[in-house]
C-alpha positions in Angstrom: 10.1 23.5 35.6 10.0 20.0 36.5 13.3 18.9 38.4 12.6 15.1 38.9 12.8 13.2 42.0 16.4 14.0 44.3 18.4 11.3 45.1 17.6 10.2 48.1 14.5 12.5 48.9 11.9 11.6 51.2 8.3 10.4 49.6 5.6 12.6 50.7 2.3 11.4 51.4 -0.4 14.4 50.8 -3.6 14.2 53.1 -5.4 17.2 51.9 -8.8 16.7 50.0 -8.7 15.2 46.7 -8.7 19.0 44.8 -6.0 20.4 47.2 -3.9 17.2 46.9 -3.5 16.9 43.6 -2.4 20.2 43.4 0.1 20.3 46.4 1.3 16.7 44.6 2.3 18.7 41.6 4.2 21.2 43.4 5.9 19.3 45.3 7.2 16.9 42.3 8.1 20.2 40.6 10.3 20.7 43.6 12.2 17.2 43.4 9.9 15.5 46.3 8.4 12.6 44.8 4.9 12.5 46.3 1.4 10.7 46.0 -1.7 12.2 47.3 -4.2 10.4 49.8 -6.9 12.5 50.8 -8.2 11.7 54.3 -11.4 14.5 54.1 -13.9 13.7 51.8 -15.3 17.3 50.7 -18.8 18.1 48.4 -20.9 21.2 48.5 -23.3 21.8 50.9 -26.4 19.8 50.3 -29.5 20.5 53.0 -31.9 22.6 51.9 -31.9 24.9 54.9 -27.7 25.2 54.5 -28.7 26.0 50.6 -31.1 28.1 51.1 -28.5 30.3 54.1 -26.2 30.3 51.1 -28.4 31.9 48.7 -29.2 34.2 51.0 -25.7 35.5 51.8 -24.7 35.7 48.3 -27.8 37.9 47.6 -26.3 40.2 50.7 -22.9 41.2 50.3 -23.1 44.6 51.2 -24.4 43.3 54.6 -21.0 42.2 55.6 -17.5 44.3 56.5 -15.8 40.8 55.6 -16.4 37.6 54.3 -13.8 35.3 56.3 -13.1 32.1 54.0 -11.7 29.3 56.5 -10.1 27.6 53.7 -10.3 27.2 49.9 -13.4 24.7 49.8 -15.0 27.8 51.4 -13.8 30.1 49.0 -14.6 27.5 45.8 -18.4 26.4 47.0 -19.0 30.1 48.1 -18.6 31.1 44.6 -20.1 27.9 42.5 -20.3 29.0 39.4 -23.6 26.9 38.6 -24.8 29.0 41.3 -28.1 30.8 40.0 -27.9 34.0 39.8 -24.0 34.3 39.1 -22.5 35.9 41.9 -20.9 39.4 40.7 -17.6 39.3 42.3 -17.0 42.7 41.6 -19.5 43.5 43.9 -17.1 42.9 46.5 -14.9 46.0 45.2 -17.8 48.1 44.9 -19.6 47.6 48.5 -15.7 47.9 49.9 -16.9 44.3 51.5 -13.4 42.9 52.7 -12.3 38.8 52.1 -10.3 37.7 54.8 -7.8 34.1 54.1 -6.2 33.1 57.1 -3.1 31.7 54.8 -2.0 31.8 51.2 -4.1 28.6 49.9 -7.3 30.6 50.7 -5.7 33.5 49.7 -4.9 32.1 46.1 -8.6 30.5 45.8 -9.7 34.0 46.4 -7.6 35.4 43.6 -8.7 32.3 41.1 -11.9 32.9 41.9 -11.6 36.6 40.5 -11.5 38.6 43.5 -9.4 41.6 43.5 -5.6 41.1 45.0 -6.5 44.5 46.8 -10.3 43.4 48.5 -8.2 40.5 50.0 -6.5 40.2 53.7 -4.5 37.8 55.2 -1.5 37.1 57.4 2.1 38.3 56.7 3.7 36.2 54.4 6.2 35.6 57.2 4.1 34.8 59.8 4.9 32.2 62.4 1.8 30.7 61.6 -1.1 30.5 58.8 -4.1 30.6 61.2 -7.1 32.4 62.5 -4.8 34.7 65.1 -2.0 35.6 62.5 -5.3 36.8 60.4 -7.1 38.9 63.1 -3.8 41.0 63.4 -3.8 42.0 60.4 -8.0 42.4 60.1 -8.3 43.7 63.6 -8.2 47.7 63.1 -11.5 47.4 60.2 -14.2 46.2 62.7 -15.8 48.8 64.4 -19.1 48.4 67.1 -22.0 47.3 64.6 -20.3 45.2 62.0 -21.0 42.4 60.8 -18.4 39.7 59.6 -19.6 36.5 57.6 -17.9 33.6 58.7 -17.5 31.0 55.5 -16.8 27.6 56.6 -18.0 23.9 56.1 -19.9 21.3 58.5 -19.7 17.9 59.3 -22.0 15.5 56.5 -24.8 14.0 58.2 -24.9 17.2 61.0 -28.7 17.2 61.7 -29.8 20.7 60.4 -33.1 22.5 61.3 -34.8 25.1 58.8 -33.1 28.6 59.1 -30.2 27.3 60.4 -26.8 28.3 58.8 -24.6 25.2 59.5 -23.7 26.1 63.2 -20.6 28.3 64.8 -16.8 27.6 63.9 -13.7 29.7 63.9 -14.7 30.6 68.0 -11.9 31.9 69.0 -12.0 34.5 66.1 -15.4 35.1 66.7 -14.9 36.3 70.4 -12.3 38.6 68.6 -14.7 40.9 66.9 -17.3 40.5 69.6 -15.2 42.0 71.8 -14.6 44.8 69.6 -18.0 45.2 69.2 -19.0 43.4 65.8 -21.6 40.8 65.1 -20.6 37.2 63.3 -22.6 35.4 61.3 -21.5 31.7 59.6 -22.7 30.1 56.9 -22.0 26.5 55.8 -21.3 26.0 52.0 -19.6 22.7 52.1 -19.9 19.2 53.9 -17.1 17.3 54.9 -16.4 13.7 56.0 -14.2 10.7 55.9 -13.2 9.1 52.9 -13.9 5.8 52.0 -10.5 4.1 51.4 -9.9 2.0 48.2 -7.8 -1.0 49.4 -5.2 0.1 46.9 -5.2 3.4 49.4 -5.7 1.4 52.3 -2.4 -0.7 51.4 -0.5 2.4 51.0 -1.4 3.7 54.2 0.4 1.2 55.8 3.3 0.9 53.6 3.8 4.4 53.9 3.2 3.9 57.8 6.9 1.6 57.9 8.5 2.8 55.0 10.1 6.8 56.1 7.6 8.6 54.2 6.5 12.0 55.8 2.8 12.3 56.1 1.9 15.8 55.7 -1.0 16.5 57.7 -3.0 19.8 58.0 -6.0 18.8 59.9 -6.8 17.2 63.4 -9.6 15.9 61.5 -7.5 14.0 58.7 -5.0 12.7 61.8 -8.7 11.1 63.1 -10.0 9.5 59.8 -6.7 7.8 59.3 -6.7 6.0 62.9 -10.4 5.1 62.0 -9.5 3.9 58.8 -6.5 1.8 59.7 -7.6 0.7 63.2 -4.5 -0.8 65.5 -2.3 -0.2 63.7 1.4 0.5 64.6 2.6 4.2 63.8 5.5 4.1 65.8 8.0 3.9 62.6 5.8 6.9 60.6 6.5 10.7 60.0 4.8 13.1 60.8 4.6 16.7 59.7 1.8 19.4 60.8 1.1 22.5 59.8 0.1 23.9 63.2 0.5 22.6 66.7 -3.0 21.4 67.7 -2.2 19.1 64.6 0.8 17.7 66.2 -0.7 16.7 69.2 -3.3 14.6 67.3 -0.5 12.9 65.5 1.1 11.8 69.0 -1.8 11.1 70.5 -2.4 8.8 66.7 1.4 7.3 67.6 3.4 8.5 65.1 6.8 8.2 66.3 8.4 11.4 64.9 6.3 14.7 65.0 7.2 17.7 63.6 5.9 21.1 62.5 6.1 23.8 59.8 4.3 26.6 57.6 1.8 25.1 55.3 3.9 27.7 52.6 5.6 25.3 49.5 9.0 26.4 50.3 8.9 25.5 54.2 7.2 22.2 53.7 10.4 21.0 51.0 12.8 22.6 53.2 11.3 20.5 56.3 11.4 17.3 54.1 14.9 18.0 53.2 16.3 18.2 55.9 15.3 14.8 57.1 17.2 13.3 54.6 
């Protein structure tokens, strides 16, 4: 239930893409935060025809994969496009024992809304330090064996030049060398383009109101932290708040300017506690 906005409470301003925003505004206005969203990745499905064509493909191939590693819900969401033709079966993934792996609980609940089975699904310990690709591989670790394969899910830059038969480049590296090393094979394939948004000036304007004014910019990408300074070149984030979701994020945000950086879980309960206590 709805609480309304606390006394006193902090405005958040929620970077995430327009889908993820809108649903991490309602949360957190459920919670007493007020909050507005103001997406600084711009996100669409995947739309070269040699990047379609790698996603058809892997669809059609499920049982060729021990896991399907989503990097984040846009994989999970243009992965399983409904107006995809044919419909995928997702109960394939139960009867092929192929594994999905969610390095943290947004992927994990796009998994579930997208009808996969609670018990096909892997991802870190609800109380791990962090929601990332490392927390994942401790739990995923013991499954890969020498020969398997693991199907990395992920998105690519719009306007990344593309030959035919390629699958949208590498990503996730470090996890990669993971399951090399204990002996599997990865394979990516790109099912979503992303890019910077074009600002409305109304957005543009609240940029840098909400640059002066105490809110707490939650940001969970380096990528966002870059579109912003691009967007609102020189100027002055010494007055702004920051709060990341991992620590490679925070360093993007000082190097940005911001003049207060901190860091949390990108879990609901740690991100209102964190805003909270800035009060």
């Amino acid at each position: 239930m709805a609480t309304g906005p606390r006394r006193g409470a902090l405005r958040a301003i929620v970077t995430r893409p327009e889908r993820d925003a809108a649903q991490w505004v309602a949360d957190l206005q459920a919670r007493g935060v007020p909050a507005l969203a103001l997406p600084l990745i711009a996100i669409g499905p995947a739309t070269q025809p040699a990047l379609r064509q790698a996603l058809a493909q892997a669809r059609a191939r499920l049982g060729t994969w021990r896991a399907l590693m989503f990097v984040s819900g846009n994989a999970v969401h243009y992965f399983f496009e409904p107006n995809q033709a044919p419909a995928l079966d997702i109960s394939a993934l139960t009867a092929i024992k192929t594994r999905a792996w969610a390095p943290g609980p947004g992927t994990r609940q796009a998994l579930l809304d997208a009808g996969v089975p609670a018990a096909a699904i892997d991802s870190p310990a609800a109380d791990a330090a962090q929601f990332d690709s490392e927390s994942l591989w401790r739990q995923v670790a013991p499954q890969v064996r020498p020969g398997d394969r693991v199907l990395v899910v992920r998105g690519t830059t719009s306007g990344a030049a593309v030959e035919p038969g390629d699958t949208g480049g590498r990503g996730r590296d470090w996890l990669a060398r993971q399951i090399e090393a204990a002996g599997g094979r990865v394979d990516f394939v790109a099912v979503y383009e992303r890019g910077a948004p074009r600002l409305t000036p109304a957005r543009q304007a609240l940029a840098r109101e909400a640059a002066a004014d105490g809110s707490v910019w939650l940001l969970s990408s380096s990528e966002a932290v870059a579109h912003l300074g691009q967007a609102l070149p020189g100027q002055d984030w010494q007055a702004a708040q920051a709060l990341c979701t991992h620590p490679r994020i925070a360093q993007a945000a000082r190097a940005l300017g911001f003049g207060s950086v901190n860091e949390c879980r990108p879990a609901l309960p740690d991100v209102v506690a964190s805003i909270e206590s800035r009060r």
